[in-house]
Residue, then its C-alpha position, 0 to 999 in steps of 0.5 A: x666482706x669481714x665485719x670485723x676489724x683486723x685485732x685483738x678482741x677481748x670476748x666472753x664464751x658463750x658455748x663450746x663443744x666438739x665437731x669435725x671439718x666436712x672434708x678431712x673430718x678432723x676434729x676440732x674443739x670450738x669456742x663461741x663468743x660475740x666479739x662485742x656487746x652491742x654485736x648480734x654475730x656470734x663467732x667461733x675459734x676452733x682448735x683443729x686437733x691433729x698430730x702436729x697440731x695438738x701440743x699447741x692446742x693443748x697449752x692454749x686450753x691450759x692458757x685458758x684454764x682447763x687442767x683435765x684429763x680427758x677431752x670428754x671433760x670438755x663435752x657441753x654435759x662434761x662438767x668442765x666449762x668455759x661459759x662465762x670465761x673471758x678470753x682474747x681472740x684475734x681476728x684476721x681476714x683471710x680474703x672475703x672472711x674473718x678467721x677468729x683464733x687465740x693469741x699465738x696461732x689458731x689454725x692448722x699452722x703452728x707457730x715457732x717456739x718460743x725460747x720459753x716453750x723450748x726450756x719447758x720442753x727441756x724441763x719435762x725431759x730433764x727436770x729430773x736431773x735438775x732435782x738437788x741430789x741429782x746436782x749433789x751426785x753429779x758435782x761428786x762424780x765430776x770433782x776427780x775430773x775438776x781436781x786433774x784439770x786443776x793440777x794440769x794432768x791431761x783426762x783425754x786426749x782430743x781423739x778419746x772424746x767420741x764426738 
């Protein structure tokens, strides 16, 4: 029977550290924490890290703090900690047990993204292209087009455009 109530839960890190599932062996990084002060329960949240998972799981430990390089940073002894941080969890019952993950999706499932999540993806591919001398260069290419639209000269036909 689930202890805890379907919910949000504001909670304080107690430890963390790398292990892996028994059965696939997959890699996880976990999170434990007591869901509440007067609770001797010491909970956990694992972030499975696979190849469709890891994007999430990366943004969710950048959501929570981490800017590092290298998930060794994250090993008990390896200098970046989240010990003491206050996080929000959710708890959810899957049946008999209590499933603990972050806000957005914790297990292996990835959530749909959002319109945010599909602009910074936009960014990191074309970000460049948005720098001012790009925008400079690419309003001067476009001027001839612009000025023969203007003057009603045709630029293509419906059959030149190659899609």
């Amino acid at each position: 029977m689930p202890y805890f109530n379907e919910g949000e839960y504001i909670v304080k890190v107690i430890d963390q550290g790398f292990d892996e599932s028994k059965e696939k062996r997959t890699p996880y990084f976990w999170l434990s924490f007591q869901p509440e002060d007067s609770c001797e329960y010491i909970r956990t949240v694992e972030l499975y890290l696979t190849k469709s998972t890891i994007d999430r799981k990366l943004e969710q430990l950048r959501n929570l703090g981490w800017s590092g390089s290298s998930f060794s940073e994250l090993e008990p002894e390896g200098g970046f900690s989240f010990r003491g941080t206050e996080m929000t969890v959710v708890c959810r019952h899957d049946g008999k047990y209590e499933r603990w993950e972050l806000p957005g999706g914790g297990g292996e499932s990835r959530p749909l993204e959002s319109k945010a999540g599909i602009a910074r993806k936009m960014d990191a591919l074309f970000g460049s292209a948005l720098s001012p001398a790009n925008r400079k260069a690419a309003k001067e290419a476009d001027r001839p087009a612009t000025a023969a639209i203007e003057e009603g000269r045709e630029i293509a036909s419906a059959d030149d455009i190659p899609f």
